[in-house]
C-alpha positions as CSV (number, residue, x, y, z in Angstrom):
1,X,169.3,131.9,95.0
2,X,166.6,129.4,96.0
3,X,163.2,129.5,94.1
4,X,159.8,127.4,95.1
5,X,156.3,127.9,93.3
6,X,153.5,126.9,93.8
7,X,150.2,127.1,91.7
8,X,146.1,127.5,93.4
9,X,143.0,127.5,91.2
10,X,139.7,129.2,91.8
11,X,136.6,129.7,89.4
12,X,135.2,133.3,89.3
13,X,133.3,136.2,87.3
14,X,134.0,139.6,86.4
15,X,133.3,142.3,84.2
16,X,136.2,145.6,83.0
17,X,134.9,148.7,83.5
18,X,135.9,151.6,81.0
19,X,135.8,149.3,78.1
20,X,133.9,149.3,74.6
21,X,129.9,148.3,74.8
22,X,130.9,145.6,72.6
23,X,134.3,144.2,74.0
24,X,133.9,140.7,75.4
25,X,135.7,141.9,78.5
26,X,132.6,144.3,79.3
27,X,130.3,142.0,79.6
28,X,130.1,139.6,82.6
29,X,132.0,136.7,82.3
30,X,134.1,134.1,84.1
31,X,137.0,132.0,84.5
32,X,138.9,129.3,85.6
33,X,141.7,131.3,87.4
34,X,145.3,130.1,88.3
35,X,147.7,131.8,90.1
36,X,151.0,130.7,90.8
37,X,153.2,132.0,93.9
38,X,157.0,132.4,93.4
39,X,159.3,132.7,97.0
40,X,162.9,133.1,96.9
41,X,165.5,133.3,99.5
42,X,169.3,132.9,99.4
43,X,169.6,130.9,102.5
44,X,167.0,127.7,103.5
45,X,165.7,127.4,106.6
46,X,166.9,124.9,109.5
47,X,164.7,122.0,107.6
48,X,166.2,123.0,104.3
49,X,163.1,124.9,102.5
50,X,162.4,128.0,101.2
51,X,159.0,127.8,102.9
52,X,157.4,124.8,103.4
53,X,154.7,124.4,100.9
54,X,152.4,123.5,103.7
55,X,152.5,127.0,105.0
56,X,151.1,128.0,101.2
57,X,147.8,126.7,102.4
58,X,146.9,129.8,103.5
59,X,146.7,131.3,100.2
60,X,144.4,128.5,99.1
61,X,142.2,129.1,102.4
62,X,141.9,132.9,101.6
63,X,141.1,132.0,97.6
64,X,138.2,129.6,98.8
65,X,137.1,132.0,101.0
66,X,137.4,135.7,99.4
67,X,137.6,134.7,95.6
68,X,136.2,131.2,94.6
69,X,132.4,130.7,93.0
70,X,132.6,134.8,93.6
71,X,131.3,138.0,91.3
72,X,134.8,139.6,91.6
73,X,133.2,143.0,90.9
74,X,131.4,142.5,93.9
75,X,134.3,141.8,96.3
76,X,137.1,144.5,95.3
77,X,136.6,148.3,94.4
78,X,139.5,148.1,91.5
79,X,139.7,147.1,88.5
80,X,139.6,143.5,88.3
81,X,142.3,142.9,85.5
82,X,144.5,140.0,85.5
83,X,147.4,142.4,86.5
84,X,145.6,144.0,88.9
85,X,145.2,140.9,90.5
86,X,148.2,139.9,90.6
87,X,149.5,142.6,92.2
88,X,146.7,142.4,95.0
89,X,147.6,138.8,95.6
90,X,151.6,139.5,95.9
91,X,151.0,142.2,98.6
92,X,149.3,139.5,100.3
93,X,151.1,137.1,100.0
94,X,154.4,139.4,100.8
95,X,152.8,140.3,104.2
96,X,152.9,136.8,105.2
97,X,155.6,135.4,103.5
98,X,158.8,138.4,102.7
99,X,159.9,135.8,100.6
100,X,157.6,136.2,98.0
101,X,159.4,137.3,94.3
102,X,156.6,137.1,92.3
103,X,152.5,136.2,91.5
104,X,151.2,135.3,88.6
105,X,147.5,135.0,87.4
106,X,146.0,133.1,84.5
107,X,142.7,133.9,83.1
108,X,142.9,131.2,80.1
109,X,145.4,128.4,79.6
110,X,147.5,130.6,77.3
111,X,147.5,133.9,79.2
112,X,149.4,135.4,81.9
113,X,149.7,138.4,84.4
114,X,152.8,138.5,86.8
115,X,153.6,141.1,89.4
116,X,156.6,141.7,91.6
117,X,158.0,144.5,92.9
């Protein structure tokens, strides 16, 4: 099994619903996202890649577009966990790529969210 990633950054705010008054989460707030995108395939392509990482750009256009510099609450109707993010971003990304294994998001350097199916 072959297996490319590839990480993409975006800055962003948010607030979690169904919380405590005083949980930090509850209050808005923002980060400095990552999220990484994991493609595996048992065979390569004629040019000898999974995908090319060129291709990838796409998911950077559609962060700068939908999510960078953006109130996140404002944008989506779910809950805007880390988790639920990630899961969002791999049914994206698996519509355009069937490849896709896995997507991970990072809220803070030490923390991360992974989905795949």
């Amino acid at each position: 099994m072959y297996t490319i990633a590839k990480q993409f950054s975006f800055s962003a705010a948010h607030h979690l619903d169904g919380l405590a008054p005083d949980h930090p989460c509850a209050r808005q707030h923002g980060h400095n996202y990552v999220v990484e995108i994991v493609l595996a395939s048992r065979q390569l392509n004629d040019v000898g890649f999974v995908v090319d990482y060129g291709d990838l750009r796409l998911l950077a256009n559609h962060l700068d577009a939908k999510f960078d510099h953006q109130d996140l609450n404002e944008v989506f109707s779910f809950q805007l966990s880390a988790e639920n993010l990630a899961r969002y971003l791999f049914e994206w990304c698996a519509q355009r790529w069937p490849q896709t294994l896995e997507v991970r998001v990072s809220e803070t350097p030490k923390t991360w969210a992974s989905y795949s199916p």
